[in-house]
C-alpha positions as CSV (number, residue, x, y, z in Angstrom):
1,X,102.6,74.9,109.7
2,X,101.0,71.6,111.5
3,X,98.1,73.5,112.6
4,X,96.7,73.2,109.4
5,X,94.5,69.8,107.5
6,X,96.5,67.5,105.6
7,X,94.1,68.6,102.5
8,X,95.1,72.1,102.8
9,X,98.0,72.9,100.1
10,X,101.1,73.8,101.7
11,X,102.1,77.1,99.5
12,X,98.9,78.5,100.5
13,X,98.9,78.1,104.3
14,X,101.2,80.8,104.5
15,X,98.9,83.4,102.5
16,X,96.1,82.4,104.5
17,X,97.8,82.7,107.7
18,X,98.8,86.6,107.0
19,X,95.1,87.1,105.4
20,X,93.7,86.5,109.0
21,X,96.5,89.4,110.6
22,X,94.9,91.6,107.3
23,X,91.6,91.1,108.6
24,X,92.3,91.7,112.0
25,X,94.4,95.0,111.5
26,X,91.5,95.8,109.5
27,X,89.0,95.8,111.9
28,X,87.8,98.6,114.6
29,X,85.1,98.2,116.9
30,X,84.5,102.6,115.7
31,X,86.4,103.4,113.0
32,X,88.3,107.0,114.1
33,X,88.6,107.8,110.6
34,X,84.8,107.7,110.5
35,X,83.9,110.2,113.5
36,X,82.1,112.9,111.2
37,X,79.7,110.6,110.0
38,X,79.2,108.8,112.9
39,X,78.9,112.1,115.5
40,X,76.1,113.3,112.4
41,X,74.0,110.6,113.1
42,X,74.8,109.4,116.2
43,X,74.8,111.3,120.0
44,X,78.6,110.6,119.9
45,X,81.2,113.6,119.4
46,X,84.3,113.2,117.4
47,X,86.9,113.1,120.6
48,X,84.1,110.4,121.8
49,X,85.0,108.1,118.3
50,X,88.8,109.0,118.5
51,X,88.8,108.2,122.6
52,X,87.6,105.2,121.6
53,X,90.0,104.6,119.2
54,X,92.9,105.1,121.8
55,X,91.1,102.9,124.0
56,X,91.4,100.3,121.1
57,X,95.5,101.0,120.9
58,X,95.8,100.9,124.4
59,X,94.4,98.0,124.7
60,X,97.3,96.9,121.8
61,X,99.6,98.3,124.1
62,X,99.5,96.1,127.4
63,X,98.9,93.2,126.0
64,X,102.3,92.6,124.8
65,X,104.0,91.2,128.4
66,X,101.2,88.2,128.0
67,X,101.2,87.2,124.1
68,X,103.7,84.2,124.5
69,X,101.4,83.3,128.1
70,X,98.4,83.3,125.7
71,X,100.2,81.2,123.2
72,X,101.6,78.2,125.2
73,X,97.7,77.8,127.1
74,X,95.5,77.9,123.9
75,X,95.9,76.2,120.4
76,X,96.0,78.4,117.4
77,X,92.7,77.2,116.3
78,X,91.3,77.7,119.9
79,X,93.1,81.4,119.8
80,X,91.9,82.5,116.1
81,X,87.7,81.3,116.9
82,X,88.0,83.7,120.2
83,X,89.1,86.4,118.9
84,X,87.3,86.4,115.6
85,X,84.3,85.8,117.2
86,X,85.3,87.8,120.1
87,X,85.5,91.0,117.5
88,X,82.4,90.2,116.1
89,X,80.8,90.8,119.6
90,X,82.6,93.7,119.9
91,X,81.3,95.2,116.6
92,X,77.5,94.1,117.5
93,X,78.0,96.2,120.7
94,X,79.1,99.4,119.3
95,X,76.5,99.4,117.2
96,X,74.1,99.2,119.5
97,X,75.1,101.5,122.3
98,X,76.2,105.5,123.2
99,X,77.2,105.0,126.1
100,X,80.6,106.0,126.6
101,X,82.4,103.7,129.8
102,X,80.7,100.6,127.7
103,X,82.2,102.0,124.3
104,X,85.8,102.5,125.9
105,X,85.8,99.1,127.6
106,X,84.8,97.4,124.4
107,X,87.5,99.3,122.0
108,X,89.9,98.2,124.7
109,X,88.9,94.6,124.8
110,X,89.0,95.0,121.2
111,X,92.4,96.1,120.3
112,X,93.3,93.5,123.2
113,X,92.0,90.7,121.1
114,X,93.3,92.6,117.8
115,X,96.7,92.1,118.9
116,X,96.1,88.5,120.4
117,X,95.2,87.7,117.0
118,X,97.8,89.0,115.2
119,X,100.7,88.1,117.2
120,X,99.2,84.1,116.8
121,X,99.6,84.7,113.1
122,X,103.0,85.8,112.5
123,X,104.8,83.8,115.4
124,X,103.0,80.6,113.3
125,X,104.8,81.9,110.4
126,X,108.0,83.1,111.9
127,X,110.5,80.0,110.2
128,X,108.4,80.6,107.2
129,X,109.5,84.6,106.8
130,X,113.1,84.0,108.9
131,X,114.5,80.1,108.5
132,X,117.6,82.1,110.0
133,X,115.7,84.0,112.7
134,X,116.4,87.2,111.7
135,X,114.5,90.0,113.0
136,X,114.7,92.3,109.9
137,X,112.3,90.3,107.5
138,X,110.0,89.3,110.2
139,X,109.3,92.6,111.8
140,X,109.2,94.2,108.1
141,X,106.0,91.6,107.2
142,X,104.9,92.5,110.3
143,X,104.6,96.4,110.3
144,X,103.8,96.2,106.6
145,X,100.8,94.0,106.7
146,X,100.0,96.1,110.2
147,X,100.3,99.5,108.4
148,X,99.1,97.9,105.4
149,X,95.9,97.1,106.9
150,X,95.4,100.0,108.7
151,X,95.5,102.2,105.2
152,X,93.5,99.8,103.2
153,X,90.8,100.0,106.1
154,X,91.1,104.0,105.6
155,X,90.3,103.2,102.0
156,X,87.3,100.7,102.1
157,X,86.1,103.0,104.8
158,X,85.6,105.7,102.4
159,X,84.4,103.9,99.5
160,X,81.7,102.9,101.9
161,X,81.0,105.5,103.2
162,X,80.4,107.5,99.8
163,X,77.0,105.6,99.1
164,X,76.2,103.6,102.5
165,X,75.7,104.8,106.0
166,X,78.7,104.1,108.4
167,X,77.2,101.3,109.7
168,X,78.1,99.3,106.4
169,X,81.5,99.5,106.9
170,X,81.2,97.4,110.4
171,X,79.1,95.1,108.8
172,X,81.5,94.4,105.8
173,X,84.2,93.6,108.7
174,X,81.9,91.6,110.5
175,X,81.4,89.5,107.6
176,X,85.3,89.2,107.2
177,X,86.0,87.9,111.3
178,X,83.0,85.4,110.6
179,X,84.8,84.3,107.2
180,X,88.2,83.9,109.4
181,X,86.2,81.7,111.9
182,X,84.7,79.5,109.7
183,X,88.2,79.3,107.4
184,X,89.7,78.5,111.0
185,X,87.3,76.1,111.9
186,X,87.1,74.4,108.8
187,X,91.0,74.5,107.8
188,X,92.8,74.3,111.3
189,X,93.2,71.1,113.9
190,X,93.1,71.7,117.5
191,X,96.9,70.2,118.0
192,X,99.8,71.8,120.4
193,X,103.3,72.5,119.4
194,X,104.5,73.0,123.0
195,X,103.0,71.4,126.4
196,X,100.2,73.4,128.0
197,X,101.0,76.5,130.2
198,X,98.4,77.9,132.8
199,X,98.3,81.2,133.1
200,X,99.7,81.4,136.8
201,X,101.5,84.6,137.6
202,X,100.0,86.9,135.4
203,X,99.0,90.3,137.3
204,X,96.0,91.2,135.8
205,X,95.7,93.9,138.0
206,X,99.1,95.4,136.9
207,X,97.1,94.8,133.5
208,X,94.2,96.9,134.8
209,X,96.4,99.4,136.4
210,X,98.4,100.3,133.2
211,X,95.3,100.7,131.0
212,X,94.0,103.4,133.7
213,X,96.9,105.1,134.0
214,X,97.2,105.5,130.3
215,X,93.5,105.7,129.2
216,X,93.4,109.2,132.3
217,X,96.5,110.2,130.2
218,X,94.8,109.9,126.9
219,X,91.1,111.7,128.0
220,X,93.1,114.4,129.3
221,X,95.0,115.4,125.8
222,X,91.5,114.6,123.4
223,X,89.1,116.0,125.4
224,X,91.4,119.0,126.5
225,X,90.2,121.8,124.2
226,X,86.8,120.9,124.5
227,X,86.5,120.9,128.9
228,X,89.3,123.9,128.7
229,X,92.0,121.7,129.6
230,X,93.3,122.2,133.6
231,X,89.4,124.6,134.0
232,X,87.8,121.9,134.1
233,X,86.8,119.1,136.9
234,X,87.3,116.3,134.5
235,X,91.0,116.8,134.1
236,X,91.4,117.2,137.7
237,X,89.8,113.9,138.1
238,X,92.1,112.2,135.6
239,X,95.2,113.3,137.0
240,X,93.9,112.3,140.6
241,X,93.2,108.9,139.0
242,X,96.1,108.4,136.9
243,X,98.2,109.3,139.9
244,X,97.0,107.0,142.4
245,X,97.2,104.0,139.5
246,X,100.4,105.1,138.8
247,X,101.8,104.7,142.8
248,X,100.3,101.6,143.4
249,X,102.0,100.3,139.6
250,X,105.1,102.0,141.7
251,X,104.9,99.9,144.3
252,X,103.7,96.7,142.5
253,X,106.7,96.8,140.8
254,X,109.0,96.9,143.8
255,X,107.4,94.5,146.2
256,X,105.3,92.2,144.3
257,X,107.2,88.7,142.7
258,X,105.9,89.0,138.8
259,X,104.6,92.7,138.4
260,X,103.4,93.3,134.9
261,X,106.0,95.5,134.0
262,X,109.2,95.0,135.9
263,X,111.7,97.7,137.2
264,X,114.7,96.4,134.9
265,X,112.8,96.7,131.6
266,X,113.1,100.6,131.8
267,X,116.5,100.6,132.7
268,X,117.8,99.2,128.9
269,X,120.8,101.0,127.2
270,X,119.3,103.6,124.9
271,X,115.7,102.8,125.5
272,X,114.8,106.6,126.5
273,X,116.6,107.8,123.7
274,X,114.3,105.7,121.6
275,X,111.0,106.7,123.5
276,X,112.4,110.4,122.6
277,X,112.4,109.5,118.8
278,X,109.4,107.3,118.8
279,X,107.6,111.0,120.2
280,X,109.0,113.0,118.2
281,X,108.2,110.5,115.3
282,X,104.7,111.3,116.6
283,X,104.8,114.4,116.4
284,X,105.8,114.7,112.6
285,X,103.2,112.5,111.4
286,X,100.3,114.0,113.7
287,X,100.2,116.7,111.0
288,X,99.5,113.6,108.2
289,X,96.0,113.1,110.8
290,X,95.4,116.6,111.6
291,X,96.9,119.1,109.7
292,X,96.5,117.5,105.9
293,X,92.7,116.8,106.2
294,X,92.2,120.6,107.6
295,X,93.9,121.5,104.3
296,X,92.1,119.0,101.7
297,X,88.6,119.0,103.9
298,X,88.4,122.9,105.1
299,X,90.9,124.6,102.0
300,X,90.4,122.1,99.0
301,X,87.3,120.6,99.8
302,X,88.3,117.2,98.5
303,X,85.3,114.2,99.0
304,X,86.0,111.2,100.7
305,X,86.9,109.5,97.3
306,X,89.7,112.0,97.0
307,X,91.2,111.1,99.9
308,X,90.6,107.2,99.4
309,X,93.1,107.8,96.4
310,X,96.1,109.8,98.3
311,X,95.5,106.9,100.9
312,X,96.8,104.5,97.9
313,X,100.0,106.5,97.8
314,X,100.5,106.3,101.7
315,X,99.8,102.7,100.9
316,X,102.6,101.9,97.9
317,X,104.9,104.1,100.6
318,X,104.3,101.3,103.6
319,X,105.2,98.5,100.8
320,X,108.2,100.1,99.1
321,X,109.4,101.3,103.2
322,X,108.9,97.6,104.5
323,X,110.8,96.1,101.4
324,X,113.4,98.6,101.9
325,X,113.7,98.0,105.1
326,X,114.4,94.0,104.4
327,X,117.0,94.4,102.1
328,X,119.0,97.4,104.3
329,X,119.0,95.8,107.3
330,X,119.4,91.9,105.6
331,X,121.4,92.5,102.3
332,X,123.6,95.8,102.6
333,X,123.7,95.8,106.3
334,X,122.8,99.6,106.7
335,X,123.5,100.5,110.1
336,X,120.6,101.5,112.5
337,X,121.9,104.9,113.0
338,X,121.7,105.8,109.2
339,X,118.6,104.0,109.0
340,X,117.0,105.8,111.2
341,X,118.5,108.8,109.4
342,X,116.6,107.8,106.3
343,X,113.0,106.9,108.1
344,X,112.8,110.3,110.2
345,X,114.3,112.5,107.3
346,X,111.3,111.1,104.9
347,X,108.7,112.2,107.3
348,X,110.4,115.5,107.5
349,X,110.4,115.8,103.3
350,X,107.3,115.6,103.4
351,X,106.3,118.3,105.8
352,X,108.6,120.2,104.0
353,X,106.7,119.5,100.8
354,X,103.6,120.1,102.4
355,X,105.2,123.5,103.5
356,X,105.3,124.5,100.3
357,X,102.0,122.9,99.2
358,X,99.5,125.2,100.7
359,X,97.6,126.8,98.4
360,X,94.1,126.7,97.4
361,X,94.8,125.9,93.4
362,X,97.5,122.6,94.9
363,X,96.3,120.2,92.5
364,X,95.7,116.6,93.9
365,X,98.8,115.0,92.3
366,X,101.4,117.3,93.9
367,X,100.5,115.1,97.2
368,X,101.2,112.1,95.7
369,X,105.4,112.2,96.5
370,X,104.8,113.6,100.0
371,X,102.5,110.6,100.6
372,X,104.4,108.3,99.4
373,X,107.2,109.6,101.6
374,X,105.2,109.4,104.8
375,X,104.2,106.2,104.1
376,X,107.8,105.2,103.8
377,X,108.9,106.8,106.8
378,X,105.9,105.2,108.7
379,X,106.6,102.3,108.3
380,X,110.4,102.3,108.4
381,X,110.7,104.2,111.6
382,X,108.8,101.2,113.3
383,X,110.4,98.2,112.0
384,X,114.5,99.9,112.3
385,X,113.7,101.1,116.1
386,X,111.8,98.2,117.0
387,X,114.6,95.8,115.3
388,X,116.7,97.9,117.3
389,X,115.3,97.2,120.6
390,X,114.5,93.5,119.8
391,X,118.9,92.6,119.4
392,X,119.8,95.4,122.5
393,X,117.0,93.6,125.7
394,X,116.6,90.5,126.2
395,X,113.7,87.9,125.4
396,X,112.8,88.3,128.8
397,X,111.8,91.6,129.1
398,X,111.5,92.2,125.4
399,X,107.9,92.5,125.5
400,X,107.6,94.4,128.2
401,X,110.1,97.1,126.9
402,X,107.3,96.8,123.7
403,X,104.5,97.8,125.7
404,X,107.0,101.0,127.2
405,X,107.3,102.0,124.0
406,X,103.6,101.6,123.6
407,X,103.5,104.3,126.2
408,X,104.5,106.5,123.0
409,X,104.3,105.2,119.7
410,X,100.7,103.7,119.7
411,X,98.3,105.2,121.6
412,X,99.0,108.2,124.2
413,X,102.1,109.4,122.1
414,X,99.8,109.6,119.3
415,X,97.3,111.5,121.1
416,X,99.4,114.3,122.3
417,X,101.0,115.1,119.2
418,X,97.3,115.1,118.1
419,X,96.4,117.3,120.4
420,X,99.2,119.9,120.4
421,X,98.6,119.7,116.6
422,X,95.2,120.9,116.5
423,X,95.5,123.7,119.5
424,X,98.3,125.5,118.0
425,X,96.4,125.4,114.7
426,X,93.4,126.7,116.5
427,X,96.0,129.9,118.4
428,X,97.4,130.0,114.9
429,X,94.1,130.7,113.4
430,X,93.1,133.3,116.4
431,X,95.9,135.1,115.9
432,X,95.9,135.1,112.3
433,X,92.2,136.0,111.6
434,X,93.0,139.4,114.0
435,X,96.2,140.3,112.1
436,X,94.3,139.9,108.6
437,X,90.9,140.9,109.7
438,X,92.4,144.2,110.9
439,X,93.7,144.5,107.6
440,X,90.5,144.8,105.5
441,X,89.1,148.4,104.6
442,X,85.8,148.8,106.1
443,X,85.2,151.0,103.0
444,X,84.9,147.8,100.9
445,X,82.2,146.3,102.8
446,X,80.0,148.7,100.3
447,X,81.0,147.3,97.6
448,X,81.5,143.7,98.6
449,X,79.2,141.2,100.1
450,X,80.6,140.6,103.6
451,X,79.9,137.3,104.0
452,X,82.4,136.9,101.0
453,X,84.9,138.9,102.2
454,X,85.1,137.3,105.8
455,X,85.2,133.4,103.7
456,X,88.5,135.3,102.0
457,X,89.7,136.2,105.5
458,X,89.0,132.9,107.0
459,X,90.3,130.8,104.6
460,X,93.9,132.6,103.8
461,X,94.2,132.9,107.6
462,X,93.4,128.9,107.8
463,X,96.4,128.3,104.9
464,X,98.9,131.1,107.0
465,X,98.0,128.9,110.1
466,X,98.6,125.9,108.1
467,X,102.2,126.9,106.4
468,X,103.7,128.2,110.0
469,X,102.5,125.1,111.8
470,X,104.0,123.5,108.6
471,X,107.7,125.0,109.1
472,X,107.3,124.4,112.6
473,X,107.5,120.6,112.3
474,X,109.8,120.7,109.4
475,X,112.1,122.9,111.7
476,X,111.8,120.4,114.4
477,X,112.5,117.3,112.0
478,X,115.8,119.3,110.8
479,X,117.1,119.6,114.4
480,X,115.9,116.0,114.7
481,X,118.4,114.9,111.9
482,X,121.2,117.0,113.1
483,X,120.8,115.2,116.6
484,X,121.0,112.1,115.1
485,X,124.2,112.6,113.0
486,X,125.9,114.3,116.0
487,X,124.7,110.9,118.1
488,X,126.5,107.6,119.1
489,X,125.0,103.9,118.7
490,X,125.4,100.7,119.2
491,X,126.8,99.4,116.2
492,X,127.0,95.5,116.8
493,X,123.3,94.0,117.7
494,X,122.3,90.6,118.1
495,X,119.6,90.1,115.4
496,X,118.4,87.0,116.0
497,X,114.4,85.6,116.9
498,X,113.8,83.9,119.6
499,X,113.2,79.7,119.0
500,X,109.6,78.4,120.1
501,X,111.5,76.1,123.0
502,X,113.3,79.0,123.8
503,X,110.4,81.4,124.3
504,X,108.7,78.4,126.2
505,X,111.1,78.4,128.3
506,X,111.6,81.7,129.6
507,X,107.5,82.6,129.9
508,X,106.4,79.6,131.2
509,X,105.4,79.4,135.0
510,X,104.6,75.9,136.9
């Protein structure tokens, strides 16, 4: 690692390297898992914070087609002060403004430079993880310390939140970017491992385009129960939107020279298949977000420390997955096709566990196994299918075929299976409290205190809604599995990183 001072030790340069990634993945300019406390005090709505935070994963999305542009103009040092102190700024603004367009622009710049960051990180210490170029250990640090992150800032965040006001948790993250600056500035040289690249040919338009199209798809599906979905003028106005950004992407792509995503990247062997499994995927786990804290919020009642712990279990799961991972796909050679088997049928035990978990005396340890399993899924389903798709397309389009499956496995995917989630719970629960509320004897109203009563009702009609919701995904993870045994693959992949010359070669425009 030549970016780094000669007085900087050489074993740590690779912990410090994947500290900065921690930090980064860490980071949110609104934290979604924070949108109660933050709609209490602020004039924000939940959907408002989780908007936001799809704003922050599409901007993660598009930027893949430009990571290696960004690397061959800038220096790692150059790279690591912007967007440290770029995310800073982010922060300061979030804090200090309500006003919607502002906050979606900023979460999207943010998760922008979130990725930017990262992706500087671990292709510096790509021969460090991979001297043989192999995808399967790379990608597994990747999605581990990714995921990782992700869960551990779930866990600070509600430490902090216990004693502070939400604000404290952006301030703690704050100080963290401004520690990776000055580490960077004081640690790092300002040298170049390749000749400098402008950054001719890049459509940032196409750029713009993609984050419209997919930021109308994303209002429509979180804002959707609360404007009454296709009622309402707002969703009319998104589709009108996304529509016209989507022709003129159309068209881009068939008459311009460098389009940001080109025609041949969605024509790849399998790669609709995967998109399929990626949303399904999606699916399953949207009950982990939506379903699971109805249960321990509404039914248990568990406080934020609570959940902080089963968030340690999710968080052993994404270690023991990634590890796994590693030695299947580098040691026993595991084929995809079974490995897949493995990721989608642990998200689908532990539906099934939650299925049979509902029940207002579930003590807080019997989540501990179906936590762990999620997080093991989680994580595997990322780095096998994305493995998969880095050895089947070539280095060319490689990134763009990342940001297609973007489409569904970071942000919009994310927020449909969200959204279907919560309004079948929500018919669930309508028809539920009519079938049980029909069943109580008016009689017993003299006897009982109503309000009592109707808490009974509401809550056993809440667990009902729960379980069928349950079965429903463990039914479609079952048929999922089936599907996949019954399927054909492609059992011979070239599993091999690209080289930095390589990658210089094929990105770089004169």
């Amino acid at each position: 690692m030549p970016m780094y001072k000669d007085f900087v030790p050489e074993k740590l340069r690779f912990w410090i390297t994947l500290f900065f990634p921690l930090v980064f993945q860490m980071s949110d300019a609104l934290f979604m898992g924070l949108s109660g406390p933050i709609s209490a005090t602020t004039s924000l709505t939940p959907n408002d914070v989780l908007f936001c935070g799809f704003c922050g994963m599409i901007g993660v999305t598009v930027t893949f087609p430009v990571l290696f542009r960004f690397k061959f103009r800038f220096t790692t040092k150059q790279i690591l002060l912007i967007v440290s102190l770029g995310m800073v700024l982010c922060n300061i603004i979030c804090l200090n403004t309500t006003f919607m367009p502002i906050l979606a622009v900023t979460n999207f710049i943010f998760g922008f430079l979130k990725l930017w960051g990262s992706f500087e990180c671990f292709s510096s210490v790509m021969m460090k993880v991979s001297p043989r170029y192999n995808f399967a250990p790379f990608l597994a640090i990747v999605f581990t310390v990714v995921f990782g992150g992700i869960e551990l800032s779930g866990i600070v965040a509600n430490h902090v939140v216990y004693g502070l006001p939400w604000q404290y948790m952006n301030y703690l993250m704050m100080g963290l970017q401004l520690l990776v600056a000055l580490m960077v500035f004081v640690l790092m040289k300002d040298i170049r491992l390749m000749p400098l690249n402008r950054l001719y040919g890049i459509s940032w338009i196409g750029m713009f385009l993609w984050g419209i199209v997919l930021g109308a798809f994303t209002f429509i599906f979180v804002y959707g129960d609360q404007i009454q979905w296709f009622r309402s003028p707002y969703t009319h106005i998104a589709i009108g939107v996304m529509l016209v950004a989507l022709s003129v992407l159309v068209y881009r792509m068939f008459h311009y020279r460098h389009p940001y995503l080109e025609y041949p990247a969605f024509r790849y062997r399998n790669l609709w298949n995967i998109l399929l499994l990626f949303f399904v995927a999606a699916l399953l786990m949207s009950t982990e977000s939506v379903l699971h804290h109805i249960f321990t919020e509404e039914v248990l009642h568990y406080g934020t420390l609570s959940i902080a712990n089963l968030k340690w279990w999710v968080l052993a799961g994404i270690l023991f997955g990634g590890f796994f991972s590693v030695q299947s796909i580098d040691r026993w050679h595991f084929n995809y096709k079974l490995l897949t088997f493995i990721s989608i049928g642990c998200i689908t035990l532990y539906v099934l566990l939650m299925t049979f978990a509902i029940s207002p005396q579930t003590p807080i340890r019997l989540f501990y196994i179906p936590m762990f399993l999620y997080g093991v899924g989680h994580v595997m389903i990322f780095i096998v299918l994305t493995t998969y798709v880095e050895g089947v397309v070539p280095l060319q389009h490689r990134f763009q075929v990342l940001t297609i499956l973007g489409f569904v496995r970071i942000g919009p995917g994310s927020a449909v299976g969200s959204a279907l989630c919560g309004h079948l719970f929500k018919m669930e629960m309508v028809k539920n409290l009519n079938g049980l509320g029909s069943q109580v004897n008016p009689i017993s109203f003299r006897s009982h205190d109503y309000g009592s009563i109707a808490n009974e009702v509401a809550e056993n009609a809440m667990m009902l809604s729960l379980r069928n919701l349950y079965g429903l995904a463990a039914l479609i993870g079952i048929i999922t599995l089936i599907l996949l045994m019954a399927s054909r693959y492609q059992p011979q992949i070239k599993n091999t990183l690209p080289t930095l010359h390589r990658a210089y070669k094929v990105f770089s425009r004169k």
